[in-house]
N, CA, C and O of each residue as an XYZ file, in Angstrom:
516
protein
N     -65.035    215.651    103.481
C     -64.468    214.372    103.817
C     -64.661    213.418    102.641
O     -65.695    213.486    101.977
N     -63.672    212.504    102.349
C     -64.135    211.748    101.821
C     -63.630    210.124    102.160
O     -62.623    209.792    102.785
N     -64.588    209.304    101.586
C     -64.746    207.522    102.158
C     -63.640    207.123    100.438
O     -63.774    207.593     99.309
N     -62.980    206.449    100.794
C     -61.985    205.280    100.143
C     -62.629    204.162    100.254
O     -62.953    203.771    101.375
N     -62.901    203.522     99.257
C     -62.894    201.857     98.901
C     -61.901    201.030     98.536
O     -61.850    200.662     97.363
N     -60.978    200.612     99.435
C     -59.844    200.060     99.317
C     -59.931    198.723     99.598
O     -60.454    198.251    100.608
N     -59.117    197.752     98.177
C     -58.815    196.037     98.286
C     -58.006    195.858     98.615
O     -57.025    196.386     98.093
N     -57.836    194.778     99.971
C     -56.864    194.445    101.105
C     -56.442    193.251    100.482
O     -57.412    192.865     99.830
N     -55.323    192.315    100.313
C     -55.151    191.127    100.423
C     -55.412    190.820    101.824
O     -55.135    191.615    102.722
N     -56.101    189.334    102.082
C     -56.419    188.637    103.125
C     -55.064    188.112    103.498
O     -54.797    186.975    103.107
N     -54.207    188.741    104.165
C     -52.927    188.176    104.355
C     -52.529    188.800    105.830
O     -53.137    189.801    106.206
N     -51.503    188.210    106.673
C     -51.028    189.316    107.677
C     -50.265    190.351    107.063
O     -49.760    190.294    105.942
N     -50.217    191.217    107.799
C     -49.275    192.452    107.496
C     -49.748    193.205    106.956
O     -49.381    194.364    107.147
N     -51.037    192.854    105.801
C     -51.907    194.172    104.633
C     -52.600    195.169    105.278
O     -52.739    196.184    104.595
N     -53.208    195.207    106.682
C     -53.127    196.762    107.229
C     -52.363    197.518    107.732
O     -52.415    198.740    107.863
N     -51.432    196.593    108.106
C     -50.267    197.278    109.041
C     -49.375    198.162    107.920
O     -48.914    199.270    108.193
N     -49.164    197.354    106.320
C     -48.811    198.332    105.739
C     -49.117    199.290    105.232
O     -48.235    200.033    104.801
N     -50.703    199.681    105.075
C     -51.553    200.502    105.267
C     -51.625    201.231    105.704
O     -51.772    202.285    105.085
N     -51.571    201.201    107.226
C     -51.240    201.923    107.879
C     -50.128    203.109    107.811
O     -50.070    204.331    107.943
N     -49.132    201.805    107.473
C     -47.681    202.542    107.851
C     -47.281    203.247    106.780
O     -46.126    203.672    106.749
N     -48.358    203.537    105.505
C     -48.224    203.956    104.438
C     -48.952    205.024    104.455
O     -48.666    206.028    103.802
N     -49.883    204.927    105.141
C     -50.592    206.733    105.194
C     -49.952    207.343    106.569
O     -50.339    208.512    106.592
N     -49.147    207.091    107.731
C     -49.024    207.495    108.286
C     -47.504    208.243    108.167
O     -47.039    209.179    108.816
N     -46.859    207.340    106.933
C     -45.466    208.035    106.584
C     -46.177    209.239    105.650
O     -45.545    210.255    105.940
N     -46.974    209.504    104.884
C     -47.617    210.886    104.153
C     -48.157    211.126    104.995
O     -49.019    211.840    104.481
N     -48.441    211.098    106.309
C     -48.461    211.982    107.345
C     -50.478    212.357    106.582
O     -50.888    213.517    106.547
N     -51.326    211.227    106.117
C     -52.386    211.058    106.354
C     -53.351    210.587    107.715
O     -53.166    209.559    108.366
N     -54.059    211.262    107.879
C     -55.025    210.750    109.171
C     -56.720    209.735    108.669
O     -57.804    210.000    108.149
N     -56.137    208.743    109.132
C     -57.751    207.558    109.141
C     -58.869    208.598    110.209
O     -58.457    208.609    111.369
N     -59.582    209.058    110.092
C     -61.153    209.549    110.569
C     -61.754    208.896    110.944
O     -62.395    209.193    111.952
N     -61.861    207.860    110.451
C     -63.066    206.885    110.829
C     -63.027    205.610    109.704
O     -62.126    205.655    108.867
N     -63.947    204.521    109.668
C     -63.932    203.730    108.620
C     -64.374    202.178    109.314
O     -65.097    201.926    110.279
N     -63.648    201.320    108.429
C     -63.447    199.741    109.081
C     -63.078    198.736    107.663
O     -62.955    199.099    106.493
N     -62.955    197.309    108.282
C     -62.485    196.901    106.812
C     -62.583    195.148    107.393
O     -61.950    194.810    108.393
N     -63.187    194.457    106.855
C     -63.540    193.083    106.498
C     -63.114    192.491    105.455
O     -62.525    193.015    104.510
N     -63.548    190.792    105.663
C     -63.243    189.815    104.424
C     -64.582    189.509    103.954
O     -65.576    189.270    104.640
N     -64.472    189.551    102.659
C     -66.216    189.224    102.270
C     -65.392    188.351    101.005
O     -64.499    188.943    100.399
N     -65.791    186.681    100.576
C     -65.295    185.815    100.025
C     -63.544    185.900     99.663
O     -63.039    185.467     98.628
N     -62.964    186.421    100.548
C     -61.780    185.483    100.671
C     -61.244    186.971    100.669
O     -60.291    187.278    101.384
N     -61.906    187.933     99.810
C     -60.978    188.992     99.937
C     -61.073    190.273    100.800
O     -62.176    190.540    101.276
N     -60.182    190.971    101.013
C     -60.491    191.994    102.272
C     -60.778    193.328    101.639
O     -60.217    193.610    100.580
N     -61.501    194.058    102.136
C     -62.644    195.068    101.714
C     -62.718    195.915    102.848
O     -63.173    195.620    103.953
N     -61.956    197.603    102.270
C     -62.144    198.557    103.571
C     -62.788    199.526    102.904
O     -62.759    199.788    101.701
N     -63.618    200.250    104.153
C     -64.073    202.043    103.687
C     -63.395    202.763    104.975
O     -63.575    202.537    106.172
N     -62.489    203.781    104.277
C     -62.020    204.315    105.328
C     -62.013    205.975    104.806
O     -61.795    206.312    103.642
N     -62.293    206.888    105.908
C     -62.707    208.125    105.858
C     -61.576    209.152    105.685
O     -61.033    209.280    106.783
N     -61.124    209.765    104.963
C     -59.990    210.505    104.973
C     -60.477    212.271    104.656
O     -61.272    212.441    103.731
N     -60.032    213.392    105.356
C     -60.056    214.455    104.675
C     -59.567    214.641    103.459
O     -60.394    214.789    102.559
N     -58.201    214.679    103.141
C     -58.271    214.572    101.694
C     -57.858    213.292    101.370
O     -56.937    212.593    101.792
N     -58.644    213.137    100.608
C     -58.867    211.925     99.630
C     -57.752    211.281     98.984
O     -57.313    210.201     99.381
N     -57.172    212.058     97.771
C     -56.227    212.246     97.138
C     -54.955    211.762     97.483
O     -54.214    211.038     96.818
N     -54.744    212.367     98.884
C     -53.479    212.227     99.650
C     -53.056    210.892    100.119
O     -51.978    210.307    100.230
N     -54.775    210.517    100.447
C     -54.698    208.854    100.667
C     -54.549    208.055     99.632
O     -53.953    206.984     99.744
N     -54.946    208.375     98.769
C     -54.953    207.798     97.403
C     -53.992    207.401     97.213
O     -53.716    206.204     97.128
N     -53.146    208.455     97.085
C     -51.373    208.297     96.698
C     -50.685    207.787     97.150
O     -49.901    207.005     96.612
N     -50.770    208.130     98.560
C     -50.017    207.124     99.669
C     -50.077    205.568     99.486
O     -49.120    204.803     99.369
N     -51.671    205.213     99.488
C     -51.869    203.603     98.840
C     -51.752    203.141     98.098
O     -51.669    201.919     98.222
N     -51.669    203.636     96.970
C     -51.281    203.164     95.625
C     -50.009    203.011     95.230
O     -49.607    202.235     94.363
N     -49.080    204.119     96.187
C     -47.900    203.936     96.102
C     -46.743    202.776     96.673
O     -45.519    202.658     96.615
N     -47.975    201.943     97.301
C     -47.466    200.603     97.549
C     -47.701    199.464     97.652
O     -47.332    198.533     98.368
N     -48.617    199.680     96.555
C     -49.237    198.954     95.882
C     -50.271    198.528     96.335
O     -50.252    197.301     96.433
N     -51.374    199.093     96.730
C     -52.443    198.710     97.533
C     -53.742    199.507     96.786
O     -53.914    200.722     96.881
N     -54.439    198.780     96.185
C     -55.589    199.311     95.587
C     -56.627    200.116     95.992
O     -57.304    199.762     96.957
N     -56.904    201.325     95.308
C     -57.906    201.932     95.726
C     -59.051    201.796     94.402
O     -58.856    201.921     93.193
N     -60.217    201.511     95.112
C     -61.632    201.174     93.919
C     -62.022    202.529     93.491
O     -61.846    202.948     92.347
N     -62.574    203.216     94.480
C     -62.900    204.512     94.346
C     -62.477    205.142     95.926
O     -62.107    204.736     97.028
N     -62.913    206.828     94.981
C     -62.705    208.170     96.052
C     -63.865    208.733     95.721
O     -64.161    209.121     94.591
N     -64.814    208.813     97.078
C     -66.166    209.767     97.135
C     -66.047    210.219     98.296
O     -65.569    209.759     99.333
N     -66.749    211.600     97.896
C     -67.105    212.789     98.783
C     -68.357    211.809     99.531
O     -69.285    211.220     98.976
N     -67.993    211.880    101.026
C     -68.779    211.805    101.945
C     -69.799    212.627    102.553
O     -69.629    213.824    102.320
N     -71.046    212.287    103.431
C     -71.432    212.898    103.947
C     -71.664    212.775    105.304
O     -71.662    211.590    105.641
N     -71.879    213.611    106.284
C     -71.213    213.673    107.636
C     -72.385    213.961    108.529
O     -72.795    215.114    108.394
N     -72.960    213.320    109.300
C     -74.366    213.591    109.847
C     -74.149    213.225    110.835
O     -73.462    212.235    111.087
N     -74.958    214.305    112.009
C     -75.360    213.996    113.178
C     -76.406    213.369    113.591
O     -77.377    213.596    112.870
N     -76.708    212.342    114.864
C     -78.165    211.960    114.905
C     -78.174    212.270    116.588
O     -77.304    212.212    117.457
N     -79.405    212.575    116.580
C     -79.373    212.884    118.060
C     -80.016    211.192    119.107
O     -81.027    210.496    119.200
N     -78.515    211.278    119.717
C     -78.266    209.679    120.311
C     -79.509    209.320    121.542
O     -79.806    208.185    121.916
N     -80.052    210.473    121.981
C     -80.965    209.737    122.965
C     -82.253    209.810    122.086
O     -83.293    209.639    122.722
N     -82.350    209.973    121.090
C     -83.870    209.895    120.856
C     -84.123    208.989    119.338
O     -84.002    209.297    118.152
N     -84.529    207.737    120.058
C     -84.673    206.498    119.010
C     -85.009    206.661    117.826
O     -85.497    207.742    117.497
N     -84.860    205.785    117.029
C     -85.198    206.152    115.325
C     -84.894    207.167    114.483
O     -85.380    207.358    113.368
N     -83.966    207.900    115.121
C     -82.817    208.719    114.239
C     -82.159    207.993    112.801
O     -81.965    208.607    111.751
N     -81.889    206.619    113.021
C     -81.179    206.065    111.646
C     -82.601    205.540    110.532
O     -82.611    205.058    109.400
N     -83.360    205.798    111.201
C     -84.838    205.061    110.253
C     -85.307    206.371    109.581
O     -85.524    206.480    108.374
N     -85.431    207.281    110.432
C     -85.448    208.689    109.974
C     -85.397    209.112    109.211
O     -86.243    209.409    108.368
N     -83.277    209.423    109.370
C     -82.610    209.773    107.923
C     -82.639    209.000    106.886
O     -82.690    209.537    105.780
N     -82.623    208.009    106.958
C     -82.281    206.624    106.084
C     -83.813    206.508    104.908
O     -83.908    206.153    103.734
N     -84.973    207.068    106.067
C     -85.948    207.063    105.120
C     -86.306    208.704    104.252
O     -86.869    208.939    103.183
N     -85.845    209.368    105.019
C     -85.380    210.695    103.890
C     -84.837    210.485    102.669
O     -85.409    210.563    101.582
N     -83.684    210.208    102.900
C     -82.858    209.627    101.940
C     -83.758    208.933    100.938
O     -83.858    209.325     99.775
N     -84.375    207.943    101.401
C     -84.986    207.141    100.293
C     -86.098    207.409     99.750
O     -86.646    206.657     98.944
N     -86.695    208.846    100.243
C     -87.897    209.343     99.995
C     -87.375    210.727     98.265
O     -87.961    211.357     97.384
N     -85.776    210.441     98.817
C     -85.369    211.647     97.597
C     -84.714    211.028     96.878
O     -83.847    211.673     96.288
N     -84.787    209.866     96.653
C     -84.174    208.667     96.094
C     -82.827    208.492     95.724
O     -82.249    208.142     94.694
N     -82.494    208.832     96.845
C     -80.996    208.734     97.112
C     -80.904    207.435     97.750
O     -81.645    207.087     98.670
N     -79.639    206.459     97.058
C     -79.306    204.718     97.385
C     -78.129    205.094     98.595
O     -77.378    206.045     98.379
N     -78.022    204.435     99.669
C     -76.923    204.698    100.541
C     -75.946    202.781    100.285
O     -76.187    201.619    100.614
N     -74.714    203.615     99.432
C     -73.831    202.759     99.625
C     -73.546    201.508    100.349
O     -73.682    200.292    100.220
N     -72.774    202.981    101.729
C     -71.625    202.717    102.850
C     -72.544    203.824    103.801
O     -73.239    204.818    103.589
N     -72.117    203.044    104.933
C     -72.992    203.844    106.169
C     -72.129    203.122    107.380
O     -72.038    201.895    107.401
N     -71.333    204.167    108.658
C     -70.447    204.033    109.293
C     -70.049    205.061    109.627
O     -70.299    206.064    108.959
N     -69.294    205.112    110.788
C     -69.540    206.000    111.690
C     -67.854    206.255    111.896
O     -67.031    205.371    111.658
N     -67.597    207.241    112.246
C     -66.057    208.295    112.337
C     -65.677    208.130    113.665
O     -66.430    207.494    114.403
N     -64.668    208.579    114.082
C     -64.092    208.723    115.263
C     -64.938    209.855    116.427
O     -64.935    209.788    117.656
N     -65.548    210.754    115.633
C     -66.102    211.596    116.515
C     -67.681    211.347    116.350
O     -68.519    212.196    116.047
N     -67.859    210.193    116.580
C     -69.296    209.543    116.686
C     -70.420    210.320    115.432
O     -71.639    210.356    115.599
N     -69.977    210.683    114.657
C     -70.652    211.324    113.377
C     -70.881    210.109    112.479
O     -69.884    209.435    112.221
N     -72.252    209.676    111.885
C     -72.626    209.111    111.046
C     -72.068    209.301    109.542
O     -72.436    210.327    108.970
N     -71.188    208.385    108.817
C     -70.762    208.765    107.626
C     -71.672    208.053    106.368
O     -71.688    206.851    106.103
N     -72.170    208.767    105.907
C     -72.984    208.252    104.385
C     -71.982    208.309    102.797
O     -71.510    209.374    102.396
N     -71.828    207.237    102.192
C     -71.352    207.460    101.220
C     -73.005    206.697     99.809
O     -73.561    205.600     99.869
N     -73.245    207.800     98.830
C     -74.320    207.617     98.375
C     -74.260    207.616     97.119
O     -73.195    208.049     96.679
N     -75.188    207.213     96.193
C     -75.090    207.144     94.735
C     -75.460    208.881     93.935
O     -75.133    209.278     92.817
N     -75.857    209.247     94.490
C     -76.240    210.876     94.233
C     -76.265    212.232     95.120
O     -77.100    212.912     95.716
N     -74.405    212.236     94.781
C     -74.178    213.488     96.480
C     -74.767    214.409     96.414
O     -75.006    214.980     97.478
N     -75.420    215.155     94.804
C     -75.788    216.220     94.914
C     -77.156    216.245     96.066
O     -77.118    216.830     97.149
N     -78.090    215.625     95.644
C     -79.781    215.009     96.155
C     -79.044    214.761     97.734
O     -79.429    215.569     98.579
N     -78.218    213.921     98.116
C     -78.040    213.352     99.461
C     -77.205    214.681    100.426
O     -77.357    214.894    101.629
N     -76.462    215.313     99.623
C     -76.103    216.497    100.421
C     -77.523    217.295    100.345
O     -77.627    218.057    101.307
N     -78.491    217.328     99.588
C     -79.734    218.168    100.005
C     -80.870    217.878    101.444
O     -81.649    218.513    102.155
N     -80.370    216.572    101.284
C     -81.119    216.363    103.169
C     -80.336    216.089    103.730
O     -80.611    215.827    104.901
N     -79.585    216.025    103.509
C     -78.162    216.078    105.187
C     -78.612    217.727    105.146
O     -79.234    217.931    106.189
N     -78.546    218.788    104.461
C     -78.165    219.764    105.218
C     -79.499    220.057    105.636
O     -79.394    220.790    106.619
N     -80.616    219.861    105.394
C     -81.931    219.838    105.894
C     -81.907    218.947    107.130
O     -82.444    219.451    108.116
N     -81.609    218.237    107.219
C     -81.523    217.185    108.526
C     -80.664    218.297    109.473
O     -81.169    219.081    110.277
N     -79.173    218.143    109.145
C     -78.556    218.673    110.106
C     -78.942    220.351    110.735
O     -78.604    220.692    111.869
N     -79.529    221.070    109.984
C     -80.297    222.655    110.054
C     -81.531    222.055    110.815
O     -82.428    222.897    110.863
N     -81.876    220.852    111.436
C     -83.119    220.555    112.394
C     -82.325    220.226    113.982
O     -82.951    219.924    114.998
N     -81.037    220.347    113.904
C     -80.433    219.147    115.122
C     -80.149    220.559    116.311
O     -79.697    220.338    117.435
């Protein structure tokens, strides 16, 4: 999977064409979300391939910052301190977490400064669940 960092104009209509721009390349949104942080609008949105989204957005003129490989984690929901957990794994292998947000199929998405190290305890984490 991978997370998109995409710049929205703060305007009406800038997701809808978004939208209507990955959904004509027949791209699927996974998961994600997208805010205004000082005036301008700011999304992470989860795509299988990356690329595909890429193209689609750019092709109408809609900026993409970056394309990173995500990582995809389960936490087990009834038993508290699952996000303190991983989060302190992570920071114990000194891996920085980006973007942190969650998919359509209730899966925790990590986007991190060092996938190699951060894919090494996701799959240690997830080989415990």
């Amino acid at each position: 999977m991978y997370d998109l960092e995409i710049s929205l104009d703060n305007s009406p209509g800038t997701l809808a064409l978004m939208g209507s721009a990955l959904g004509e390349a027949k791209v699927s949104v996974e998961g994600g979300g997208a805010w205004v942080v000082q005036g301008q609008g700011v999304a992470h949105f989860l795509f299988e391939d990356g690329q595909a989204a890429k193209t689609a957005l750019e092709a109408v003129g809609i900026t993409v910052i970056s394309c990173k490989k995500a990582l995809v984690q389960r936490l087990k929901q009834a038993v508290p301190g699952q996000l303190g957990k991983l989060t302190g794994l992570m920071a114990e292998a000194g891996v920085n977490i980006e973007v942190l947000y969650s998919d359509h199929d209730n899966q925790l998405i990590l986007v991190v400064d060092d996938y190699k190290a951060g894919k090494m305890v996701s799959d240690e984490w997830m080989s415990q669940l």
